[in-house]
PDB file of N, CA, C and O in Angstrom:
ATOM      1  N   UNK A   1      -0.233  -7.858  -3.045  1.00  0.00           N
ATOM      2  CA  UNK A   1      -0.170  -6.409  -3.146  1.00  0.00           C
ATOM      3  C   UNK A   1      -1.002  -5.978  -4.348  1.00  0.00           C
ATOM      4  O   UNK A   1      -1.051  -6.718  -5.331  1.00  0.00           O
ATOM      5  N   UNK A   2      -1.732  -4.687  -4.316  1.00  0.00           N
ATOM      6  CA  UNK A   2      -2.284  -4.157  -5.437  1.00  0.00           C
ATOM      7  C   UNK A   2      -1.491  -4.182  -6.612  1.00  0.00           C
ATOM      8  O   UNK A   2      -0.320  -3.825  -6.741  1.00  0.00           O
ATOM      9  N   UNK A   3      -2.079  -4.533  -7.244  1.00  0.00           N
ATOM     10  CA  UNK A   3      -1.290  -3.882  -9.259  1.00  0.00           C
ATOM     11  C   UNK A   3      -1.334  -2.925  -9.106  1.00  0.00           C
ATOM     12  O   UNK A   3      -0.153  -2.928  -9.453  1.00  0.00           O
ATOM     13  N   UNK A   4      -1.592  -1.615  -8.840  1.00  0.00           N
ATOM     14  CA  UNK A   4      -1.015  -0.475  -8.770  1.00  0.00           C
ATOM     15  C   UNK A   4       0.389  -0.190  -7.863  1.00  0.00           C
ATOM     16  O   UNK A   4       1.422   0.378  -8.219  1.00  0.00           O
ATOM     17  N   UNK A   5       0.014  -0.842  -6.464  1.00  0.00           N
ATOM     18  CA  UNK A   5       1.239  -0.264  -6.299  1.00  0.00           C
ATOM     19  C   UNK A   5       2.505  -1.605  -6.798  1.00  0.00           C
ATOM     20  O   UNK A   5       3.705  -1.375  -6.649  1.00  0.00           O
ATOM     21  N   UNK A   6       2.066  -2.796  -7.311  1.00  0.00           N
ATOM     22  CA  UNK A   6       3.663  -3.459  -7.591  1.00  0.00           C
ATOM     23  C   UNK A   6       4.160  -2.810  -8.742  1.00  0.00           C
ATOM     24  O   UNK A   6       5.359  -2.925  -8.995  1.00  0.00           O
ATOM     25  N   UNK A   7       3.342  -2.070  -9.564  1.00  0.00           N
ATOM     26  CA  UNK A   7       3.527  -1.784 -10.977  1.00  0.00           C
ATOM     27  C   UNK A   7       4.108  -0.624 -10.282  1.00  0.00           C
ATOM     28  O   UNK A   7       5.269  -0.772 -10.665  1.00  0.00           O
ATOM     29  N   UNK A   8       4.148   0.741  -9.311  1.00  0.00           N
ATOM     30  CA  UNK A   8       4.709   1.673  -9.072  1.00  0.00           C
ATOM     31  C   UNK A   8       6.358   1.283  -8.264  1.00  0.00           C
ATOM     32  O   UNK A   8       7.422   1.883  -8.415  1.00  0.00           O
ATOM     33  N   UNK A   9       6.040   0.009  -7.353  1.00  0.00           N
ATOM     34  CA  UNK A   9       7.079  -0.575  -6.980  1.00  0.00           C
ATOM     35  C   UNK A   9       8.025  -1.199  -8.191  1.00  0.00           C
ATOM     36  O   UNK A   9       9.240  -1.318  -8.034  1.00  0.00           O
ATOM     37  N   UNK A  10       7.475  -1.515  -9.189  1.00  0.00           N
ATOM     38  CA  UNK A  10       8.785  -1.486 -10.568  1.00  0.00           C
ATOM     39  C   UNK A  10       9.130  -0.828 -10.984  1.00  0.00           C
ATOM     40  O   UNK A  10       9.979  -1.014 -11.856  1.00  0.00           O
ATOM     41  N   UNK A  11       8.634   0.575 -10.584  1.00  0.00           N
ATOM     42  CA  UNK A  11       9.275   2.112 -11.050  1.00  0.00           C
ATOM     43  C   UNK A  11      10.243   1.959 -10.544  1.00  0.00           C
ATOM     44  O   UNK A  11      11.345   1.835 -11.079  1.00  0.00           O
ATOM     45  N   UNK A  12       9.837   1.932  -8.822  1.00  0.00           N
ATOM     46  CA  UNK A  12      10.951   2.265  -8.156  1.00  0.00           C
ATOM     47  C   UNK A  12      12.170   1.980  -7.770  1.00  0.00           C
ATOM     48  O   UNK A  12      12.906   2.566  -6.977  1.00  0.00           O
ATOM     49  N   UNK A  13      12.397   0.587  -8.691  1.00  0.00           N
ATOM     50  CA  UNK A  13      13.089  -0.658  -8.374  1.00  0.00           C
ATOM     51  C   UNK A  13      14.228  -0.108  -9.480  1.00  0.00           C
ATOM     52  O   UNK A  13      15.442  -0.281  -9.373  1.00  0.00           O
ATOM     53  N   UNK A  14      13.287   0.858 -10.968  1.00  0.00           N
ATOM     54  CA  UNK A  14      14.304   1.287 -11.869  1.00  0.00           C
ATOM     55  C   UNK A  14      14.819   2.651 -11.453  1.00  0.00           C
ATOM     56  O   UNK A  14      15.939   3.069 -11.747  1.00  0.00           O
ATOM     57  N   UNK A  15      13.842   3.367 -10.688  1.00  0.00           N
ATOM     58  CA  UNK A  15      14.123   4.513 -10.826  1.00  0.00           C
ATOM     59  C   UNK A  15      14.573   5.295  -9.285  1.00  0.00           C
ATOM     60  O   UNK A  15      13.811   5.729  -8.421  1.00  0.00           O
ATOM     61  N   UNK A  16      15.849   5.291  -9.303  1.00  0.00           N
ATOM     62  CA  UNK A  16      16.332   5.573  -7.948  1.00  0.00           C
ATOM     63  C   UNK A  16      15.621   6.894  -7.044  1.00  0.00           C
ATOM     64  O   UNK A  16      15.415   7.022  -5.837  1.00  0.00           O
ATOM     65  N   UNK A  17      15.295   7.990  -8.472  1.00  0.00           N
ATOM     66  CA  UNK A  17      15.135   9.321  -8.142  1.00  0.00           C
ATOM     67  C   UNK A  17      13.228   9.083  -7.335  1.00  0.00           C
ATOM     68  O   UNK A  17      12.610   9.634  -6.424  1.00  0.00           O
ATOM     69  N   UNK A  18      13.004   8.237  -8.086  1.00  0.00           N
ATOM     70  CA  UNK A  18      11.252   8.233  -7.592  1.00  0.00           C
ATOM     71  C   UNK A  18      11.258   7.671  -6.209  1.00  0.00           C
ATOM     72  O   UNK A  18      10.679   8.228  -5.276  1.00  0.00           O
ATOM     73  N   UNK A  19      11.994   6.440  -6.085  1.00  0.00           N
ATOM     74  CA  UNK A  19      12.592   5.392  -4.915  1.00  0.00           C
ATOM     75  C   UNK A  19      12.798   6.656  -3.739  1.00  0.00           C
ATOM     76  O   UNK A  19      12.113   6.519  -2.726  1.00  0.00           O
ATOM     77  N   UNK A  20      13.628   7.783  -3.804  1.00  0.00           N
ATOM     78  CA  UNK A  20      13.968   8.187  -2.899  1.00  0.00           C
ATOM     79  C   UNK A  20      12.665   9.473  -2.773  1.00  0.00           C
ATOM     80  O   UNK A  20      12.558  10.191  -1.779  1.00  0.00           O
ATOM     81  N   UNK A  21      11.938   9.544  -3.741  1.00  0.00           N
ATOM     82  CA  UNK A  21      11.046  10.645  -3.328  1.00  0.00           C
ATOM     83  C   UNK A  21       9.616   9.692  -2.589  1.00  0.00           C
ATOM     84  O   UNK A  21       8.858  10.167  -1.744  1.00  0.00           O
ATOM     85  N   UNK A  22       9.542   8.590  -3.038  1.00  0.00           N
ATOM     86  CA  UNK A  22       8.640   7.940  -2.203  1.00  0.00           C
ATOM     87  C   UNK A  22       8.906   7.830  -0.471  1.00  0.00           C
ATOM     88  O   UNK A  22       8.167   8.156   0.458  1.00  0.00           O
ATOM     89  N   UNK A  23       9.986   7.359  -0.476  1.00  0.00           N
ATOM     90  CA  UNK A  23      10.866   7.287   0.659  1.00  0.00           C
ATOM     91  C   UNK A  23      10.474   8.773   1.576  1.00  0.00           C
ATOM     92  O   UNK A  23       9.840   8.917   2.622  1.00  0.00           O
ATOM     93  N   UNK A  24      10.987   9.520   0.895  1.00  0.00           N
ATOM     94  CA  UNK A  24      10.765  10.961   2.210  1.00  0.00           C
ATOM     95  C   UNK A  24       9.503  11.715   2.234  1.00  0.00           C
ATOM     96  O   UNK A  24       9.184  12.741   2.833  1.00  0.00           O
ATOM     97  N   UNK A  25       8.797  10.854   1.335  1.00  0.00           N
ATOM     98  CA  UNK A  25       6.945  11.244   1.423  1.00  0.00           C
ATOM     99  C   UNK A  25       6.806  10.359   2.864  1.00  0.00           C
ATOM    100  O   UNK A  25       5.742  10.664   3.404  1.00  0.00           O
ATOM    101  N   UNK A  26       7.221   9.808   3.293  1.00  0.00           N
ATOM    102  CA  UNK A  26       6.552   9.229   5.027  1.00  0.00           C
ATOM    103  C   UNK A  26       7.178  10.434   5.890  1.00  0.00           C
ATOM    104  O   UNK A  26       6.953  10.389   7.099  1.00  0.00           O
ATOM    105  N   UNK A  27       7.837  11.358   5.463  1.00  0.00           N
ATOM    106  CA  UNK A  27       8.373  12.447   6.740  1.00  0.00           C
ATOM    107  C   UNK A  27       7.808  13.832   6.403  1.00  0.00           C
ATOM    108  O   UNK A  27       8.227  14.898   6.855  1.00  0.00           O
ATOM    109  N   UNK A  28       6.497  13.608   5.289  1.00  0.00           N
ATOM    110  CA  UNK A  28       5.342  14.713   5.175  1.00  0.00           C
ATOM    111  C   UNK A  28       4.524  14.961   6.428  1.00  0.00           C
ATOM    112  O   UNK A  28       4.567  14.350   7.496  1.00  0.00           O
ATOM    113  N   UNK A  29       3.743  16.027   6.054  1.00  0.00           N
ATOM    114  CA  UNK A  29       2.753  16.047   7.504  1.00  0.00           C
ATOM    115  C   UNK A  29       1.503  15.065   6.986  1.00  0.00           C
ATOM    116  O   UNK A  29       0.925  14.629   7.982  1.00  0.00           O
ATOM    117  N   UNK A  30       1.018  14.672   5.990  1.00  0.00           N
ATOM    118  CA  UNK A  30       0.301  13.483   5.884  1.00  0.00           C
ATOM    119  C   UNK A  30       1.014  12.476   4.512  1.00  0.00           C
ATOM    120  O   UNK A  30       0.580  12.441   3.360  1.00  0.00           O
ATOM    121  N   UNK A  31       1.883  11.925   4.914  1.00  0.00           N
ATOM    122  CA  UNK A  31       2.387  10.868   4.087  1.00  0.00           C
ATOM    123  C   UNK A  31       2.084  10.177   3.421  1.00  0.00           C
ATOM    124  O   UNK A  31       2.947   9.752   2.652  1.00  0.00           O
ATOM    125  N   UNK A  32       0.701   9.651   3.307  1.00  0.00           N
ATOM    126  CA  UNK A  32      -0.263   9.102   2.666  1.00  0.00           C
ATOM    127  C   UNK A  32      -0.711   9.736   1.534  1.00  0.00           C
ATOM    128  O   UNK A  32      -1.059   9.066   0.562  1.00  0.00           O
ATOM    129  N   UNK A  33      -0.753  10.969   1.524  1.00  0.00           N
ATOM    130  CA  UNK A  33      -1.879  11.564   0.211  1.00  0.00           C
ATOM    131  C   UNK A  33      -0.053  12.297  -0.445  1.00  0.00           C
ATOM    132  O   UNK A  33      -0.020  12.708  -1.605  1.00  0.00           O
ATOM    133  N   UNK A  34       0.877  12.341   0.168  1.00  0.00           N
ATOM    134  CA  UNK A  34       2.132  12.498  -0.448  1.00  0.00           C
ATOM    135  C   UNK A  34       2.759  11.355  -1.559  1.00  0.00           C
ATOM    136  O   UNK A  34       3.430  11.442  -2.588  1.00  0.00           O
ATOM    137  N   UNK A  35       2.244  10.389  -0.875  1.00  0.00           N
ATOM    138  CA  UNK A  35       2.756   9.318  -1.808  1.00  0.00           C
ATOM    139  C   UNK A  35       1.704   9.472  -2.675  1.00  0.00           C
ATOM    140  O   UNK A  35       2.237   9.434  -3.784  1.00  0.00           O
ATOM    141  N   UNK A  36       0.267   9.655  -2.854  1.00  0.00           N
ATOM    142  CA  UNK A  36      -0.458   9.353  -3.691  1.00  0.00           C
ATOM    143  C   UNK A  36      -0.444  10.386  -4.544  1.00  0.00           C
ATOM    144  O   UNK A  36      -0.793  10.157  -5.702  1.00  0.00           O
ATOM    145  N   UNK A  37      -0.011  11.845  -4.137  1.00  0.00           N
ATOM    146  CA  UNK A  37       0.345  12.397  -5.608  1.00  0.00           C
ATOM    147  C   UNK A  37       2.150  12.304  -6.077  1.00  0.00           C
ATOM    148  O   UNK A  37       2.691  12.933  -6.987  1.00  0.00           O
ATOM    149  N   UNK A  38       2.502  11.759  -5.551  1.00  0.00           N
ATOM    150  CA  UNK A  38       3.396  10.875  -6.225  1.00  0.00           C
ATOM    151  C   UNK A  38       3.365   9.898  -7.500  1.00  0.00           C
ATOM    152  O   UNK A  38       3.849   9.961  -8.630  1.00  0.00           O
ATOM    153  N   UNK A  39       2.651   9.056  -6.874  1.00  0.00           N
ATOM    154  CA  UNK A  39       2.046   7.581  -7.728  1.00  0.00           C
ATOM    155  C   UNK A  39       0.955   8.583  -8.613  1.00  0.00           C
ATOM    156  O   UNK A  39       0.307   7.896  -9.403  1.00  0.00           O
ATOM    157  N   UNK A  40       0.703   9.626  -8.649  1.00  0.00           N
ATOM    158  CA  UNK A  40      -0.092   9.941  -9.522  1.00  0.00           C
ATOM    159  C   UNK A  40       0.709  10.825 -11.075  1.00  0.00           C
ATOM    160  O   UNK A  40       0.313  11.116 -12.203  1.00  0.00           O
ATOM    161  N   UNK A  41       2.078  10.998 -10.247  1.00  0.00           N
ATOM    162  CA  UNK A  41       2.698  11.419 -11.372  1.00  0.00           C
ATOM    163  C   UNK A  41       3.098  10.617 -12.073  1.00  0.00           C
ATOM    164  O   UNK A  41       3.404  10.926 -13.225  1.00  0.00           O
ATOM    165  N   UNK A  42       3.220   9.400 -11.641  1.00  0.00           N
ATOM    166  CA  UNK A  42       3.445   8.135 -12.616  1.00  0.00           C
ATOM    167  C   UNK A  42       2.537   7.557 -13.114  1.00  0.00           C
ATOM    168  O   UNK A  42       2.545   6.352 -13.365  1.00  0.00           O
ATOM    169  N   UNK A  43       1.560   8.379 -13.346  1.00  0.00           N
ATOM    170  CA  UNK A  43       0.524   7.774 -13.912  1.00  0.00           C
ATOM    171  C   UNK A  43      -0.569   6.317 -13.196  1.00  0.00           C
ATOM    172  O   UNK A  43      -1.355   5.514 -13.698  1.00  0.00           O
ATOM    173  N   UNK A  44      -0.099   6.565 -11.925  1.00  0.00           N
ATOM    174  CA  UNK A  44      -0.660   5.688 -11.019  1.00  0.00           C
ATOM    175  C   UNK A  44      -2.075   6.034 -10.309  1.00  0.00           C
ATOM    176  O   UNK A  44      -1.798   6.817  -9.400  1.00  0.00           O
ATOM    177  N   UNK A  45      -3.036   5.868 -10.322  1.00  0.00           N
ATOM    178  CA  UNK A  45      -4.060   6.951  -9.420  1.00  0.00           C
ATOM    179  C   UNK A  45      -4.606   6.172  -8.722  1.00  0.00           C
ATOM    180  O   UNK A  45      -5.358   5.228  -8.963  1.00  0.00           O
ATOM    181  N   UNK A  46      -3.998   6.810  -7.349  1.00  0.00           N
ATOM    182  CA  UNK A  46      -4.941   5.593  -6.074  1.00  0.00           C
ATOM    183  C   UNK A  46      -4.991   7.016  -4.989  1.00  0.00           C
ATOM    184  O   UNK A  46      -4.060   7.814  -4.881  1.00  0.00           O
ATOM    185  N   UNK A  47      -6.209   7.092  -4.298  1.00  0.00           N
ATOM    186  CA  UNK A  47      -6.648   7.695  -3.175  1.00  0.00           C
ATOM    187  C   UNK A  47      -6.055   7.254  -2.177  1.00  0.00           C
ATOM    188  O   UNK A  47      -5.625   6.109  -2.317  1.00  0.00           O
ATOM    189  N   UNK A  48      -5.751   8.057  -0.586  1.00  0.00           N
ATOM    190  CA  UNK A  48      -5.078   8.317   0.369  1.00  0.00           C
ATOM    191  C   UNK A  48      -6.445   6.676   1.262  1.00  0.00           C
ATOM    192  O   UNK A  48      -6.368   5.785   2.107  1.00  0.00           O
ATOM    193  N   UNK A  49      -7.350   7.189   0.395  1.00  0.00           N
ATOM    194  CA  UNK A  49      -8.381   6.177   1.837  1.00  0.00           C
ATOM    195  C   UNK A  49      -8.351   4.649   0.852  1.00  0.00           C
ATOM    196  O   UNK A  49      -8.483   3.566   1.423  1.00  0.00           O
ATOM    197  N   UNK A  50      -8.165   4.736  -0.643  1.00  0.00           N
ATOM    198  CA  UNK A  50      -7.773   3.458  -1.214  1.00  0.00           C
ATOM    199  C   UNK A  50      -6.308   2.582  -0.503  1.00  0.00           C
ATOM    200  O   UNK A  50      -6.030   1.406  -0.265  1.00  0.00           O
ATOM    201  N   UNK A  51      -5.779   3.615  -0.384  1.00  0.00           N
ATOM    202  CA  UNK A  51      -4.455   3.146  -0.118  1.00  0.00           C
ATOM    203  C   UNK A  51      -4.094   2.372   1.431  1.00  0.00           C
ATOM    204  O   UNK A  51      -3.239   1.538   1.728  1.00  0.00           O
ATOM    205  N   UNK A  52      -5.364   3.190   2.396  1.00  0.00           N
ATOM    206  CA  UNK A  52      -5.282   2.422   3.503  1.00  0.00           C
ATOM    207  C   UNK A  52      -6.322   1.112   3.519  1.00  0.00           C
ATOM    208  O   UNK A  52      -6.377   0.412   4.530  1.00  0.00           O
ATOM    209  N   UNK A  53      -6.872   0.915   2.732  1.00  0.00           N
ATOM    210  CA  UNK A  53      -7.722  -0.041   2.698  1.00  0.00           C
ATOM    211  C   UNK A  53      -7.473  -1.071   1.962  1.00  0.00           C
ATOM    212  O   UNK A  53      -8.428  -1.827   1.792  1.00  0.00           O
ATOM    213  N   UNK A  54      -6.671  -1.293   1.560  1.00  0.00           N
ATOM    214  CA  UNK A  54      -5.620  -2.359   0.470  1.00  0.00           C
ATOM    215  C   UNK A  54      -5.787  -2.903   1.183  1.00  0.00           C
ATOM    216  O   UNK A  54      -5.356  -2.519   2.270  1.00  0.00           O
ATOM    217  N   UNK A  55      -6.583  -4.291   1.115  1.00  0.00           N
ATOM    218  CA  UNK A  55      -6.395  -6.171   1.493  1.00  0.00           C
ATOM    219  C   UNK A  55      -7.527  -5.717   2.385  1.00  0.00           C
ATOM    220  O   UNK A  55      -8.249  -6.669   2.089  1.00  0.00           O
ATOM    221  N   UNK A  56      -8.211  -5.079   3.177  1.00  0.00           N
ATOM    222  CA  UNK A  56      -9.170  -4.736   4.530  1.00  0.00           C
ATOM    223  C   UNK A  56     -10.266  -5.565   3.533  1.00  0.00           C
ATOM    224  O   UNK A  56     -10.270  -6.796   3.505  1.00  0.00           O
ATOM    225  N   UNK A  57     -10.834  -5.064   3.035  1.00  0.00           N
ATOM    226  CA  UNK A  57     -12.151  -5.713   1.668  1.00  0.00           C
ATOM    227  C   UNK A  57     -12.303  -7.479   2.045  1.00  0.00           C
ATOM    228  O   UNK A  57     -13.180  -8.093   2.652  1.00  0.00           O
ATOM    229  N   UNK A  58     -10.675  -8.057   1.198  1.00  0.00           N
ATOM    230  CA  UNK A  58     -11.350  -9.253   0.989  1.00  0.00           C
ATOM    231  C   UNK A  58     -10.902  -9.794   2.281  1.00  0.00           C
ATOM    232  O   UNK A  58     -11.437 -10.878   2.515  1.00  0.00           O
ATOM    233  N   UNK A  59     -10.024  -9.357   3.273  1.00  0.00           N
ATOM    234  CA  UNK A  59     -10.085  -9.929   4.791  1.00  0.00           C
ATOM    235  C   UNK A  59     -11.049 -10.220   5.683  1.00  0.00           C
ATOM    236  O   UNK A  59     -11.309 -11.190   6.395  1.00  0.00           O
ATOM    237  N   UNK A  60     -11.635  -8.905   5.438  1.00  0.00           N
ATOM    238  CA  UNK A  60     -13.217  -8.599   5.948  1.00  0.00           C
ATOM    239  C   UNK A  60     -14.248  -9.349   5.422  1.00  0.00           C
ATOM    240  O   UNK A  60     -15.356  -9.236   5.948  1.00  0.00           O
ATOM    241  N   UNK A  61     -14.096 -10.099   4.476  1.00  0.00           N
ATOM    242  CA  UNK A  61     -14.873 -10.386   3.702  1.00  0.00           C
ATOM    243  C   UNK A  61     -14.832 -11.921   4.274  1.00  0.00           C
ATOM    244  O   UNK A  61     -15.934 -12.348   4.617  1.00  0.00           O
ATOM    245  N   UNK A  62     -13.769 -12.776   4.420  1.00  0.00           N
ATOM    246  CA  UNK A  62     -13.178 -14.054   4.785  1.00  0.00           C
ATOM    247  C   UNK A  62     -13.651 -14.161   6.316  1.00  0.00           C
ATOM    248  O   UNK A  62     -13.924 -15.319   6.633  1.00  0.00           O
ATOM    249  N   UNK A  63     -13.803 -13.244   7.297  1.00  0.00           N
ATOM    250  CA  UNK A  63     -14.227 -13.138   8.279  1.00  0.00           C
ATOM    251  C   UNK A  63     -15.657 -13.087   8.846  1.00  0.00           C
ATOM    252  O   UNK A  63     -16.208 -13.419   9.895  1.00  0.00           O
ATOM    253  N   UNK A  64     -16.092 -12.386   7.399  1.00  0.00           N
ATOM    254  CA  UNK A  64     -17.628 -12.761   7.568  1.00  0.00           C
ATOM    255  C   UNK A  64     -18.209 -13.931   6.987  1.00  0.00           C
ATOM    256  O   UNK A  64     -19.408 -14.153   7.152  1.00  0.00           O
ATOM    257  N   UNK A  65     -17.319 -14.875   6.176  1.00  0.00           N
ATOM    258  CA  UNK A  65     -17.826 -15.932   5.457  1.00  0.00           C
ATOM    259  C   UNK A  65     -18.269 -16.773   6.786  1.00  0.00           C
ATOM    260  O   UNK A  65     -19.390 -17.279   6.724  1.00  0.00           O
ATOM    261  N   UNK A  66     -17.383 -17.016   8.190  1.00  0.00           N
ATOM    262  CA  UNK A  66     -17.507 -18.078   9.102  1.00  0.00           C
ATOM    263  C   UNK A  66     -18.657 -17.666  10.265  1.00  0.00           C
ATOM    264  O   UNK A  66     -18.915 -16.720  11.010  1.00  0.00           O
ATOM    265  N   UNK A  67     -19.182 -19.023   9.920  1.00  0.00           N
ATOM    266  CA  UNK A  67     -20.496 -19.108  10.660  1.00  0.00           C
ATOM    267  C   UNK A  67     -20.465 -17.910  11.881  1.00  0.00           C
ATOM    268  O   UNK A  67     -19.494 -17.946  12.637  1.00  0.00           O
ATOM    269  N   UNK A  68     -21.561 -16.783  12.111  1.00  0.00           N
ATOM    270  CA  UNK A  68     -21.084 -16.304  13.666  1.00  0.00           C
ATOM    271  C   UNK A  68     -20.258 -15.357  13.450  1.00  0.00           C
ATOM    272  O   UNK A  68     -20.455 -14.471  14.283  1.00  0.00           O
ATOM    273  N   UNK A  69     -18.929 -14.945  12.320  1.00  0.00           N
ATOM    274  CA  UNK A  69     -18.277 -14.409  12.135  1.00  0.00           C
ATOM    275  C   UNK A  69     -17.032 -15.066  13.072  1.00  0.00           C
ATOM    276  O   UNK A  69     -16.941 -15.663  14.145  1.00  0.00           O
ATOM    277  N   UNK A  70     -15.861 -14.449  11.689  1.00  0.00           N
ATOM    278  CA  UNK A  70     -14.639 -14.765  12.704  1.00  0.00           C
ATOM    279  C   UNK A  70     -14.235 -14.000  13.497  1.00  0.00           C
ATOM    280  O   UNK A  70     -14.563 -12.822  13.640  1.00  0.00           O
ATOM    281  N   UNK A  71     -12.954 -15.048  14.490  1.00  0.00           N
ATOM    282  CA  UNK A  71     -12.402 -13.847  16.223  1.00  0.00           C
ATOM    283  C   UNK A  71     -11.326 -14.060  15.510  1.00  0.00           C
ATOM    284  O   UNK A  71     -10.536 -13.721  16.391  1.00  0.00           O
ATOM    285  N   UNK A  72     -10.629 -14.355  14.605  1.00  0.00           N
ATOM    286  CA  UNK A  72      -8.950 -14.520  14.486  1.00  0.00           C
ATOM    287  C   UNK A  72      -8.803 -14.101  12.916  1.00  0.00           C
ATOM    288  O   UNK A  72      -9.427 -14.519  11.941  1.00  0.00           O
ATOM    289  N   UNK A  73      -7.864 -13.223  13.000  1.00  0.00           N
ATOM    290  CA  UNK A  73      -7.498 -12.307  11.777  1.00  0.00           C
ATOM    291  C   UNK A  73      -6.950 -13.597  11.102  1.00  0.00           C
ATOM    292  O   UNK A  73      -6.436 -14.547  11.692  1.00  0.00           O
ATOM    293  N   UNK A  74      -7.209 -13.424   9.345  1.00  0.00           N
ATOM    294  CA  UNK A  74      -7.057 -14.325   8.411  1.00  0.00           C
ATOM    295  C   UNK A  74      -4.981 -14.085   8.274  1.00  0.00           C
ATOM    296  O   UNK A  74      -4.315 -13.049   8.270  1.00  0.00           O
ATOM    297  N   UNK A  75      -4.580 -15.462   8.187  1.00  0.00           N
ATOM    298  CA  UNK A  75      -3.119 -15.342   7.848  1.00  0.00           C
ATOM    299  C   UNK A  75      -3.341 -14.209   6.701  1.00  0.00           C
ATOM    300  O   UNK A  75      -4.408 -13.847   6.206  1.00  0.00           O
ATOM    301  N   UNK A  76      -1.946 -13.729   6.408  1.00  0.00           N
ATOM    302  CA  UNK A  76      -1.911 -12.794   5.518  1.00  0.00           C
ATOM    303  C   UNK A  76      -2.643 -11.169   5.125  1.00  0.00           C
ATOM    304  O   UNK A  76      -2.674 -10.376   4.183  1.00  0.00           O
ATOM    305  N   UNK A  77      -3.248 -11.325   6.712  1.00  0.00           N
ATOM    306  CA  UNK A  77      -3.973 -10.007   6.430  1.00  0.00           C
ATOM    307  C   UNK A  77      -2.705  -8.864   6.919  1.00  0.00           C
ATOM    308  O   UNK A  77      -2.061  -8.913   7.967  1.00  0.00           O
ATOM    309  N   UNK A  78      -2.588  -7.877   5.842  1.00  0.00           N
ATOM    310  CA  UNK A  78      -1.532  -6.937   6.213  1.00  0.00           C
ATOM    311  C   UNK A  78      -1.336  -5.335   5.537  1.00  0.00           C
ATOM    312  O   UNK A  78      -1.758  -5.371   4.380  1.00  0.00           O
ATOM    313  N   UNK A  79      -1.077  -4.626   5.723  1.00  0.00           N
ATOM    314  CA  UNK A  79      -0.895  -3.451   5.473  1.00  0.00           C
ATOM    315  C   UNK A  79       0.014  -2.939   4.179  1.00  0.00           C
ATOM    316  O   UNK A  79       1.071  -2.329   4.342  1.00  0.00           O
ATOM    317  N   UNK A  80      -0.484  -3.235   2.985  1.00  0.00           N
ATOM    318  CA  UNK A  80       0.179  -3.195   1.840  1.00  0.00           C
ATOM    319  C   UNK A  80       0.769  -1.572   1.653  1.00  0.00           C
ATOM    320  O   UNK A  80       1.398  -1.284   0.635  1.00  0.00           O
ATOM    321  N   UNK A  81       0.561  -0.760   2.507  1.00  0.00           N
ATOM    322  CA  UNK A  81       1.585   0.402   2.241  1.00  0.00           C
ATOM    323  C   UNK A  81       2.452   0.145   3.071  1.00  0.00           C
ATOM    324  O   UNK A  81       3.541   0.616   2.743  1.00  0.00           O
ATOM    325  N   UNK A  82       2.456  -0.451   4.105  1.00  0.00           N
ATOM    326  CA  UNK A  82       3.980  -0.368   4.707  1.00  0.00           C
ATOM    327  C   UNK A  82       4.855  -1.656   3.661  1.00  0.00           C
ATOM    328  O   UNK A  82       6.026  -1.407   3.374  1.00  0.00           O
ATOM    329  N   UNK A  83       4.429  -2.557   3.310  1.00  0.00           N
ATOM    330  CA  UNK A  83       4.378  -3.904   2.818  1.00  0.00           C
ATOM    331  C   UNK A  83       5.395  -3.105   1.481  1.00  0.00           C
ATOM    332  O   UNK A  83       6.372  -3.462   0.823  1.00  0.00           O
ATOM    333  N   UNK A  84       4.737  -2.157   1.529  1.00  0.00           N
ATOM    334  CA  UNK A  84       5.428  -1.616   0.005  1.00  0.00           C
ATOM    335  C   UNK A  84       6.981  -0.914   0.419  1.00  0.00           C
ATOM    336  O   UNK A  84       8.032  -1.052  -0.207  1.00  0.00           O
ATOM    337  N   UNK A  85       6.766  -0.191   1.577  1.00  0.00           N
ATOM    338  CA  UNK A  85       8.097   0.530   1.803  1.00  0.00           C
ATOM    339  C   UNK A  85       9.083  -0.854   2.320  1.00  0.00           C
ATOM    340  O   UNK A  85      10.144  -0.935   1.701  1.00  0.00           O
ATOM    341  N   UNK A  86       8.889  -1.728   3.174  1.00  0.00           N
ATOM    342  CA  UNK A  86       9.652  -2.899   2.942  1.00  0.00           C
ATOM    343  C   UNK A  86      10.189  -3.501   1.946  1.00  0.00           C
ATOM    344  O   UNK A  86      11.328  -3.969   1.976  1.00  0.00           O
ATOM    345  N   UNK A  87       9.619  -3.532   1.224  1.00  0.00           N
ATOM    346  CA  UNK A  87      10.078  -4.236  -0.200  1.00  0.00           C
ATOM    347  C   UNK A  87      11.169  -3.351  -1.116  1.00  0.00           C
ATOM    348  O   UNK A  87      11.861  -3.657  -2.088  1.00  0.00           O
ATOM    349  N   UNK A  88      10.995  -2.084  -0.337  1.00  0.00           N
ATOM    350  CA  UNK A  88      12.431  -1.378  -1.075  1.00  0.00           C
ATOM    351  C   UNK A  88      13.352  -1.382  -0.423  1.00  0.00           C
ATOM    352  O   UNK A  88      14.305  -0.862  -1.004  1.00  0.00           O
ATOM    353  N   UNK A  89      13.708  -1.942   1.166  1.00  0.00           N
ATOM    354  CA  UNK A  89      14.493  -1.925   1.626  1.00  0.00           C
ATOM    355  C   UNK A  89      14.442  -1.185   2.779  1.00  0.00           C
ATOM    356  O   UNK A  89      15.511  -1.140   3.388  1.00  0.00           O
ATOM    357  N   UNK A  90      13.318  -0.461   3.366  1.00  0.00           N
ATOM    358  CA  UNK A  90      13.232  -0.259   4.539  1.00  0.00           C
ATOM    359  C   UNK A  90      12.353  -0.516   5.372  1.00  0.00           C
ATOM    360  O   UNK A  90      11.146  -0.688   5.206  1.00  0.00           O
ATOM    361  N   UNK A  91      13.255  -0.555   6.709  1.00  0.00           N
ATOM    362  CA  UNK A  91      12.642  -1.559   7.781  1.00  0.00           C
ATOM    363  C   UNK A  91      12.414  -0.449   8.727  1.00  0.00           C
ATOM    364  O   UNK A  91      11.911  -0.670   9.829  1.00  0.00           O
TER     365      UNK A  91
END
């Protein structure tokens, strides 16, 4: 996961009130740039198109290393904003 968001995910781990405002930023009309001025009040600053692109870079990157390019997504390639709302406890 990014250092930005594990470092915002230790907010949230202390701070119940942020925990639950992250939480009902996914029932915005764009949830994405909700959380990010969120994480920006914590002094966190990550963009709505940073945020969907977490891990895409060096996946993409592992895929083009193989001869021809690769057909099979690298273990561990995954979606570190949902990755993040899991880790607080929802599924």
């Amino acid at each position: 996961m990014d250092g930005r968001l594990s470092q915002l995910q230790a907010s949230a781990f202390h701070d119940e009130a942020l925990k639950e405002r992250l939480l009902e930023s996914r029932r915005e009309k764009d949830p994405m740039a909700a959380f990010c001025a969120i994480a920006e009040e914590y002094g966190i600053k990550i963009t709505p198109f940073e945020l969907a692109s977490l891990g895409e870079e060096s996946c993409a990157m592992m895929l083009r290393s193989q001869n021809g390019g690769g057909e099979i997504e690298p273990m561990g390639w995954s979606d570190d904003y949902e990755l993040f709302f899991l880790s607080l406890g929802v599924k």
